[in-house]
Every structure is written in C-alpha cells, then in structure tokens.
C-alpha positions in Angstrom: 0.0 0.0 0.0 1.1 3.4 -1.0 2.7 5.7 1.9 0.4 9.0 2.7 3.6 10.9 0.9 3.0 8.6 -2.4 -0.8 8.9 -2.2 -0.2 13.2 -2.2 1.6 12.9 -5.2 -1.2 10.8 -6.7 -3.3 13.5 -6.6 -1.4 16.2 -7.1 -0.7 14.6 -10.4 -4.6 14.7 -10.9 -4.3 18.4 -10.9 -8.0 20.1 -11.6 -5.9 21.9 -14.3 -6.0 18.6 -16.0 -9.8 18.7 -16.6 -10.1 22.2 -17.7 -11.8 21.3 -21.2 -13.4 18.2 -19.3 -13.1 14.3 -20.6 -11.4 11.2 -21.0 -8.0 11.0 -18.7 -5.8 10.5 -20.6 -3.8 6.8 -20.1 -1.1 8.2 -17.7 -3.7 10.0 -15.3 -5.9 6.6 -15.5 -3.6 5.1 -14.2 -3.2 7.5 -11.7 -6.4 7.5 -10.6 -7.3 3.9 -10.4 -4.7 3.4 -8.0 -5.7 6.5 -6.0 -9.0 4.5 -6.0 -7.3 1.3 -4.9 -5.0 2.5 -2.3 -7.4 4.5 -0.5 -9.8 1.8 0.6 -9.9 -1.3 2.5 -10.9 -4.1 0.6 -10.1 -2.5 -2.7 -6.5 -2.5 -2.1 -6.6 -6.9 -1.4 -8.7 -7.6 -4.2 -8.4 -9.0 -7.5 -8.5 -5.6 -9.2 -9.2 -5.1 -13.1 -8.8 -2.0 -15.7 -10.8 -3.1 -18.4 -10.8 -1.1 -21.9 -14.4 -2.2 -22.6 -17.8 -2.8 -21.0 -18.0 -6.7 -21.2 -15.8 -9.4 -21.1 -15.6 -13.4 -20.0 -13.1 -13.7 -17.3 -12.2 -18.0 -17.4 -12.1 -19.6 -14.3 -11.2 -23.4 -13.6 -12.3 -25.4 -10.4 -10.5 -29.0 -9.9 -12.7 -29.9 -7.0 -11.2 -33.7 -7.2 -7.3 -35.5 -6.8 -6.3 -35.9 -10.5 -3.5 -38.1 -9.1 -3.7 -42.1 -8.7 -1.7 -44.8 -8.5 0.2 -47.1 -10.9 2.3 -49.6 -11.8 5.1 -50.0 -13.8 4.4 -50.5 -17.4 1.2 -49.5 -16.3 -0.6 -47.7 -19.3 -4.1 -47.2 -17.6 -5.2 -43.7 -17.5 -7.9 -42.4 -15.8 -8.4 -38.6 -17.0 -9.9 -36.4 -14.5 -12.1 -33.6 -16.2 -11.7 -30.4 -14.6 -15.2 -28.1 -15.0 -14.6 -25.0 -16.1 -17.1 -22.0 -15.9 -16.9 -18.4 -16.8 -17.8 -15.2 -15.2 -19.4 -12.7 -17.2 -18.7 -8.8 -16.6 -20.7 -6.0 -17.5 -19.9 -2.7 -16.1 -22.2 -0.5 -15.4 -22.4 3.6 -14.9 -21.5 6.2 -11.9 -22.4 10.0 -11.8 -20.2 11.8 -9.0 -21.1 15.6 -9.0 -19.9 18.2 -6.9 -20.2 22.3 -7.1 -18.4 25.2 -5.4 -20.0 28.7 -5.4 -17.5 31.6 -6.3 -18.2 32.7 -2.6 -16.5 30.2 -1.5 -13.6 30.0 -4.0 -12.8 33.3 -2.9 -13.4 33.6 1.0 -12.3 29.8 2.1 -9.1 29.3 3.9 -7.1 27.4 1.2 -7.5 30.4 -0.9 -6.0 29.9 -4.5 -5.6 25.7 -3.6 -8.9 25.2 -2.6 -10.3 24.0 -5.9 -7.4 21.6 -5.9 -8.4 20.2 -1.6 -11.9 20.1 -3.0 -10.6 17.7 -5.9 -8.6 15.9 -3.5 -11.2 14.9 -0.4 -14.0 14.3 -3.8 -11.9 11.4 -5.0 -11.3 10.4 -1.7 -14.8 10.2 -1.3 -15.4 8.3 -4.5 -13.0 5.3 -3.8 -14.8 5.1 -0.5 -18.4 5.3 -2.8 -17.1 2.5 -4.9 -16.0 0.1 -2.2 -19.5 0.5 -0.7 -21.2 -0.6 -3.5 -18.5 -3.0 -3.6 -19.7 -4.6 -0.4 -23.2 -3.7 0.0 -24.8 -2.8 -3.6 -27.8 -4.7 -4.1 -30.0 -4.5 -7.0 -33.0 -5.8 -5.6 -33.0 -4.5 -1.7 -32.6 -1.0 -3.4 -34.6 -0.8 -6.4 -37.0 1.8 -5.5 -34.6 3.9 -3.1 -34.1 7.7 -3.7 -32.0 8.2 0.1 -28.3 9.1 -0.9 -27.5 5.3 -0.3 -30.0 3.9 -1.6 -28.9 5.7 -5.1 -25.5 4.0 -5.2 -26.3 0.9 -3.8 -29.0 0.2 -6.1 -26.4 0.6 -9.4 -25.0 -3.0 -8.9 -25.3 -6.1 -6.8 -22.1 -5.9 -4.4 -20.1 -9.1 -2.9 -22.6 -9.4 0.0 -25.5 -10.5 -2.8 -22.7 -12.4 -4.5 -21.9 -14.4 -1.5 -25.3 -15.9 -0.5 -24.5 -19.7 -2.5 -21.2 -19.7 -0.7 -21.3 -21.9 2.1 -23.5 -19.9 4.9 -23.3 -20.5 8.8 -26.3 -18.9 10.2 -25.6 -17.7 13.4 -29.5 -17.0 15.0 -28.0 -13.4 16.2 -25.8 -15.2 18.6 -22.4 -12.1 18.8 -19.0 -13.5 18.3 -17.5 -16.3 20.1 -14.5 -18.9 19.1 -17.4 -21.5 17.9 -18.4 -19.1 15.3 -14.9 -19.0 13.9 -14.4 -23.0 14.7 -17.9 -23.6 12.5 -16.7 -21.5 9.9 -13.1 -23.3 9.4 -15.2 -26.3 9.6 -17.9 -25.4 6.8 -14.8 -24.3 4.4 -14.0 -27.7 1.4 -10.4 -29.4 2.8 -9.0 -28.6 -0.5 -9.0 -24.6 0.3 -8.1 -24.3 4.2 -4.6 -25.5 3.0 -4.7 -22.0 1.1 -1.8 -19.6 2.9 -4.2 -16.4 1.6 -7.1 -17.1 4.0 -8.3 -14.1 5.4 -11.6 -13.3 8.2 -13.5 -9.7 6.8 -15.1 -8.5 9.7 -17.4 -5.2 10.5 -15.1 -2.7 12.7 -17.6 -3.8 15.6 -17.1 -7.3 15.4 -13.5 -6.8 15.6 -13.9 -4.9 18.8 -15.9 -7.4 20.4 -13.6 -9.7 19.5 -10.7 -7.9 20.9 -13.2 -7.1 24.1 -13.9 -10.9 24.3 -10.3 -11.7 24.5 -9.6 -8.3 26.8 -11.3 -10.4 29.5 -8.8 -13.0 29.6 -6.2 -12.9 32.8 -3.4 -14.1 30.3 -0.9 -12.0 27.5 -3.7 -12.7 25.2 -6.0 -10.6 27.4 -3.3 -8.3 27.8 -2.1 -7.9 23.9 -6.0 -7.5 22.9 -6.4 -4.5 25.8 -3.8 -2.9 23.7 -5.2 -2.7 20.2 -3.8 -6.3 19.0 -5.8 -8.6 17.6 -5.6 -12.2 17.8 -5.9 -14.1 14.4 -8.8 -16.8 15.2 -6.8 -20.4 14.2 -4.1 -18.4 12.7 -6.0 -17.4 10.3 -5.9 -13.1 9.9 -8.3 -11.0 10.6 -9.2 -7.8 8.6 -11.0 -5.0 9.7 -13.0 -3.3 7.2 -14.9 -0.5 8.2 -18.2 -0.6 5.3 -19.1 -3.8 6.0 -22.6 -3.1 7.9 -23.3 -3.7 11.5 -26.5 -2.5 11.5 -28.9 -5.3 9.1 -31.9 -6.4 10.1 -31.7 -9.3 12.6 -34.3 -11.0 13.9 -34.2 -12.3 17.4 -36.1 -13.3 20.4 -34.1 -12.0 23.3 -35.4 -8.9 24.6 -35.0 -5.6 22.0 -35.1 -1.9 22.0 -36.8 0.3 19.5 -34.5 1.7 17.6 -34.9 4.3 14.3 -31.4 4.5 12.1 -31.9 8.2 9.7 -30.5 7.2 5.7 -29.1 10.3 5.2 -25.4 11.1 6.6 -23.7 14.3 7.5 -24.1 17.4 7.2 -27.7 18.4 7.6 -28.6 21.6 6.4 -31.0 23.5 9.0 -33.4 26.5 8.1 -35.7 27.8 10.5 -39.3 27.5 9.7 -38.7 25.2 7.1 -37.4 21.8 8.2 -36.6 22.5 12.4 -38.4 20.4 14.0 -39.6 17.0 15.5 -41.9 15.4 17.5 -40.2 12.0 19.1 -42.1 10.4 21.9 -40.5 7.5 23.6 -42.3 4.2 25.2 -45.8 5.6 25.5 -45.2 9.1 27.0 -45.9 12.4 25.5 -44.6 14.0 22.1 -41.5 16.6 23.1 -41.2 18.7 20.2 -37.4 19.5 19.5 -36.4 23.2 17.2 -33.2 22.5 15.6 -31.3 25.6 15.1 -30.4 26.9 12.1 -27.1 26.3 10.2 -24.9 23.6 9.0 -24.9 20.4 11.7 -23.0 17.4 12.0 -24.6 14.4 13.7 -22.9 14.6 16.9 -24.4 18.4 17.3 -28.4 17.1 16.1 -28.0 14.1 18.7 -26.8 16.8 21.2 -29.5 19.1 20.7 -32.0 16.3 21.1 -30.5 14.7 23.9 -30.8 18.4 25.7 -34.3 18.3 25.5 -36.5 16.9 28.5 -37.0 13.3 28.6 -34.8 12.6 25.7 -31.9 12.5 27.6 -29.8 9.7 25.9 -32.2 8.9 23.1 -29.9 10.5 20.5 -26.6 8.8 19.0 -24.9 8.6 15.5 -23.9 4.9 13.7 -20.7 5.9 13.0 -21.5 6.6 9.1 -23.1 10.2 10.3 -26.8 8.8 10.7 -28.9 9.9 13.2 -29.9 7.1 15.8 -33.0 6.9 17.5 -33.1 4.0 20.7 -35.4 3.8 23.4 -33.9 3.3 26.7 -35.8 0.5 27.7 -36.2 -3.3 26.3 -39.3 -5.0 25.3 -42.6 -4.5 23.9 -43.2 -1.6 25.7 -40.6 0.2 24.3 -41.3 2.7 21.4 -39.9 5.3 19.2 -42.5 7.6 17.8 -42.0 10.2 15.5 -44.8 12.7 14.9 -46.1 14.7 12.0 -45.3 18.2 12.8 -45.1 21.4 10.5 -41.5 22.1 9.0 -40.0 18.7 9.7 -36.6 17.9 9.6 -37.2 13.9 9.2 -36.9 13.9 5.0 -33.0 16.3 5.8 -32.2 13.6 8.8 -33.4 10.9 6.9 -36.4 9.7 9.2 -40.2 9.6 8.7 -43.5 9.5 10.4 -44.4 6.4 12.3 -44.0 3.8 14.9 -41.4 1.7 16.1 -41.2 -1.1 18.5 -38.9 -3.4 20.2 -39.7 -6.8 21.6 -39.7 -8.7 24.6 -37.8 -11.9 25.4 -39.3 -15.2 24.0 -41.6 -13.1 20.7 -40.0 -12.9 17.5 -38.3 -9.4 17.0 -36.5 -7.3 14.4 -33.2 -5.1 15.7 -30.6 -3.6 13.4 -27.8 -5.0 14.7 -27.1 -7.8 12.2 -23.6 -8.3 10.1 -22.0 -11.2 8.5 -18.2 -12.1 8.3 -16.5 -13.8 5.2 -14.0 -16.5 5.6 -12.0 -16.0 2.1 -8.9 -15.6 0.3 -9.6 -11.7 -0.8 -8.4 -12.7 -4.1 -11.7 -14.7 -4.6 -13.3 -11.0 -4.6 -13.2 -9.1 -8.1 -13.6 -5.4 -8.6 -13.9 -3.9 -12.4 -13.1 0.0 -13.3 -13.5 1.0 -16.9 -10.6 2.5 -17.8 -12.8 5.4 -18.9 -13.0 8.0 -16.6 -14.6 11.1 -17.7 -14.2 14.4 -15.6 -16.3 17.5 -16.8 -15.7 21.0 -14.7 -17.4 24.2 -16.1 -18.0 27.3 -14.8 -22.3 28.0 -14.3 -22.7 31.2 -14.7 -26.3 31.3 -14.1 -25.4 30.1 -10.7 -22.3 31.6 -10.4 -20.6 28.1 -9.1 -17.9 25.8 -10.3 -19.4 22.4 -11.2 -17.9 19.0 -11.3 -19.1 16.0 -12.6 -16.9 12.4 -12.3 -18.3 9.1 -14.9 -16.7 5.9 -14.0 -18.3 2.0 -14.9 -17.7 -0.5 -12.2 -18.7 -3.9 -11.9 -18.5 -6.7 -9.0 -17.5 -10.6 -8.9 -16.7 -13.8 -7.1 -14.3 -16.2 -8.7 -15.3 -19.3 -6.9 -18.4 -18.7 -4.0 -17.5 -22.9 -3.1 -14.1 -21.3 -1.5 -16.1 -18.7 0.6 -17.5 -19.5 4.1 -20.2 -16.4 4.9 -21.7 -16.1 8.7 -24.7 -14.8 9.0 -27.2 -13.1 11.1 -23.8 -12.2 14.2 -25.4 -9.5 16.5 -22.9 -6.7 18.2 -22.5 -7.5 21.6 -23.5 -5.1 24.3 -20.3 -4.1 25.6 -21.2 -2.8 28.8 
C-alpha cells in the first residue's frame, strides 16, 4: 500500500488543471487515478482488481474440485483422466455520476485560498473510492430498487459481494455475537482442499473486531493483555481484517429482549433553516410527544444528537452509527418500548433521513427485528473481483447562471466472485453489548 507521501503525489498529479476542457484522462492520469481509487480503501486494495478497456468481457475460471492423481504400476498404461469443469464469469460494467459544485463565494473567501479548488478535488476522490468500495460490499439490486436516500442511489447501481456471496457456504448464526465457535464452525464449513490455502483471510465489521478484541480483553493471560492494547488475535491463525463498510447494522431477527431503535438514511451534514425543516416530534415508550427546534445552520450528527438529547426526557435517546446517521433508541427493552416520530409542521425527518411512524422493540421469547445484524467472510480476498473501466470522464465548467464551479466524475464498475465454493459467509452475528 502506497505511503500517505506517495498517495499526495497521486493526486497532485490529478491536478483540476487537467480537466479544464473536461473528458477522457488521458492513459497516464488513468492510471493514476485507479490506484488512488485502490489504495485508499480497505478491501479494494486486497482484491483481484481489473482496468478493463471495454464494457464486457468473459473472465475463465477453472475449479479441480477432485485429486487428479492415482496410483500405478510399472508399465502400467491405464489412465484415468480427471475432467476439470470449467465456468466463466461474465462482466458487465455499469455507470456512476459523482457531482460536486463550489459557489464563487466560496472560491474566494475559504481558507485554502488559491488551492482550494485543488483540496476540493482531493477529499472528492477520496470520497469516490470510499463510494465505490460500498457498493462494492453492500450494492444490491433488488433491496434498493425503489430507493431515492443518498445510499440507496448508489447501492442500487450493482449487486455488491454481499448478494454475491449468499450460495457460498452460509453458517447462520441466529443473532448469537462472536464467540471462538463461530470462527471453529466456519473453518469447519470451508472444502479441505482450500483451508490448505496460505491467503485465508476473516473480513469482519469494525464492531465485530472490537468485540472480538473485548472478548479476549477479559482474559487474565498475555492474550487478554495484547487484545487490551489494540492487538488482535488471528482466530486459528487465520488473519483477521477490519474493514470499516461492511454493515453492523442489518436487520436481525431475534427473540431476546429488543429496543426500538430508528437508524436516519441520510449522513452528514444536515442543512438546517428555520421555519422550514426544524423540527420534531419524538415520543418514547408511550409518553408524550416533546417537540425538538433544531437551530439553524450547518450540523454534524454529533451536534443534532446533542441538541435532542438536551431536550426533556430525551436524555440519551440521540446517538450517530458511526456513518453520520442519526440514531433513535429507546432506553428500555421490550414490547413496551417505542420510538414515535410525529407529524409536525416544517420537519426535519426527510433532511435527517427519518419519517413519520411507529417503532417497537420486543420482549424476550416473541420474534423481534433489531438492526444490529452483520456477517463475516471467511475468504482468500483474491476470490473477490472489482472492475473500473478504464474510462474515466471528468467534466468542470463554470455556471454562470449560478455563479458556481461544477464537477461532474463518470466511471463504470462492476463486482465478482471467482469461486463462492471457496467462501465460508456467517450470517445473522449480533454486536454484543459491551457494557
């Protein structure tokens, strides 16, 4: 992986100077870019990772699930011929639309000054590779068809390798959180012929790796030590990789005791006006609607949880999910407990990403729905395939009508598995409740 000196370079080299008169990078800044793209995210940068020059092509792949060795004799001319199957994958990339703009305003008065143009370039493409490795993960076609949130209108462009996954060889885990006998199943449920394979690698959600390192923290021995300081413990020798846009927060059903919780789909920042979209009405387990007036102005998640913790009898309610969505939890378990949000003039649910309705959680013993659910993959990250065009086209032009700078990214992307019989996927793990 490329130092944080080489990755400057890489996008200095993508100076916005290059796309003054818009269009195709040229072959040198292609390749620039794509390993920008690469190097800046997780599972990207382990991948099998493909340029191609076209929009479809057959990528051959041979499985030799069988020995193809036997015995003989001397003299021996018997031959039994073992037929490997072959199959092949077929990849068909498919269009993204990044766009960006930048008043003269802010050209002129920000900070950076004349190099602001050129920071706005840099943390955009930053933001794309981290795009493209979420729909790497968590695109699905069907689960997002009808969505219009900002996820839902990039996860819905492709099916990603969690789709992809489900015929590899599932363990579901009922929502039990992690424990060794998760990780012994899975080594179990993987063919002999690939647990010989030095390249094995456990993807985990960046809250399954803490409960794993909290699991182990617990142990009076230098394992418990090392895990209290940051190390991990590779579960059968086997490495583990943390990668942070794998989702911890799926549906997951369950019949031990749950909380109502409401997770917003929109992510940081939220744009505030008074008397337009400042307020709600949130009324938890059965008591009466508080109304909350966000202030006006530019808000993180951190400040809207703040400001709706602060008002009475929400104390504690309000938390992000670590991707800049609001979260919503009662503080109480079972069917009592409830999240209701309100109709109330100038709402700020469609800007935070909520809506009007109900929520409940469940008691112990009924059937319940939390969103606490993630999976982990047992793979060589090889078996993963990622697809960029080698087409990018970058369009900037000045609007004068609205006096801004717009910028508008193409790229085409598609999303494989080699061989799903060499993948071992858990299902249905539940964070644990870590205090």
């Amino acid at each position: 992986m490329a130092s944080i000196n080489e990755q400057e370079q890489i996008l200095k080299s993508i100076d916005t100077s290059d796309f003054g008169n818009g269009g195709l990078l040229n072959p040198k800044r292609q390749n620039q870019f794509t390993k920008y793209i690469r190097e800046n995210g997780k599972m990207l940068n382990l991948v099998r990772f493909e340029q191609l020059n076209q929009t479809q092509m057959v990528l051959d792949h041979l499985y030799i699930g069988e020995p193809v060795t036997h015995a003989v004799e001397e003299e021996d001319p018997t031959a039994y011929l073992a037929r490997p199957s072959t199959n092949q994958l077929h990849i068909q990339t498919k269009k993204l639309k990044s766009s960006w703009n930048i008043t003269t305003e802010v050209l002129v008065d920000n900070i950076e000054q004349a190099g602001f143009e050129q920071a706005m370039m840099d943390g955009m493409t930053r933001r794309i590779s981290t795009d493209i490795e979420l729909l790497a993960i968590q695109g699905n076609e069907t689960a997002y068809a009808g969505a219009t949130d900002v996820y839902g209108r990039l996860l819905k462009r492709q099916d990603g390798w969690d789709a992809l996954t489900n015929n590899s060889h599932i363990l579901d885990c009922g929502g039990a959180t992690i424990q060794k006998g998760i990780f012994a199943e899975m080594v179990r449920s993987m063919p002999q012929q690939y647990l010989q394979d030095p390249d094995l690698r456990w993807f985990v959600s960046k809250s399954i790796a803490i409960d794993w390192m909290d699991l182990l923290a617990d142990r009076g021995t230098g394992i418990g030590d090392s895990a209290l300081n940051g190390n991990s413990v590779a579960p059968y020798g086997i490495p583990l990789v943390t990668v942070p846009l794998i989702p911890d927060n799926k549906p997951l059903s369950t019949k031990s005791g749950v909380a109502a919780k409401v997770i917003g789909t929109r992510q940081d920042v939220f744009e505030i006006t008074t008397g337009v979209n400042d307020k709600l009405s949130i009324a938890i387990d059965g008591g009466s609607a508080v109304t909350v007036t966000l202030p006006q102005g530019a808000f993180r998640v951190g400040y809207i949880a703040q400001f709706i913790n602060a008002a009475a009898g929400l104390a504690g309610v309000a938390t992000d999910d670590t991707f800049g969505r609001i979260v919503l939890t009662s503080p109480t378990v079972g069917s009592s407990s409830r999240v209701v949000l309100g109709t109330i003039t100038n709402d700020a649910y469609s800007t935070l990403g909520l809506s009007v309705g109900t929520t409940s959680g469940s008691a112990t013993g009924s059937t319940g729905s939390t969103p606490e659910g993630t999976f982990i993959w047992l793979a060589n990250p090889k078996n993963f395939i990622a697809v960029l065009r080698g087409n990018t086209r970058i369009y900037t032009q000045f609007n004068k009508d609205y006096d801004r700078l717009e910028t508008v990214v193409y790229n085409e992307v598609d999303f494989a598995i080699e061989n799903d019989d060499a993948i071992v996927k858990a299902v249905n793990v539940r964070k644990r409740d870590l205090f």
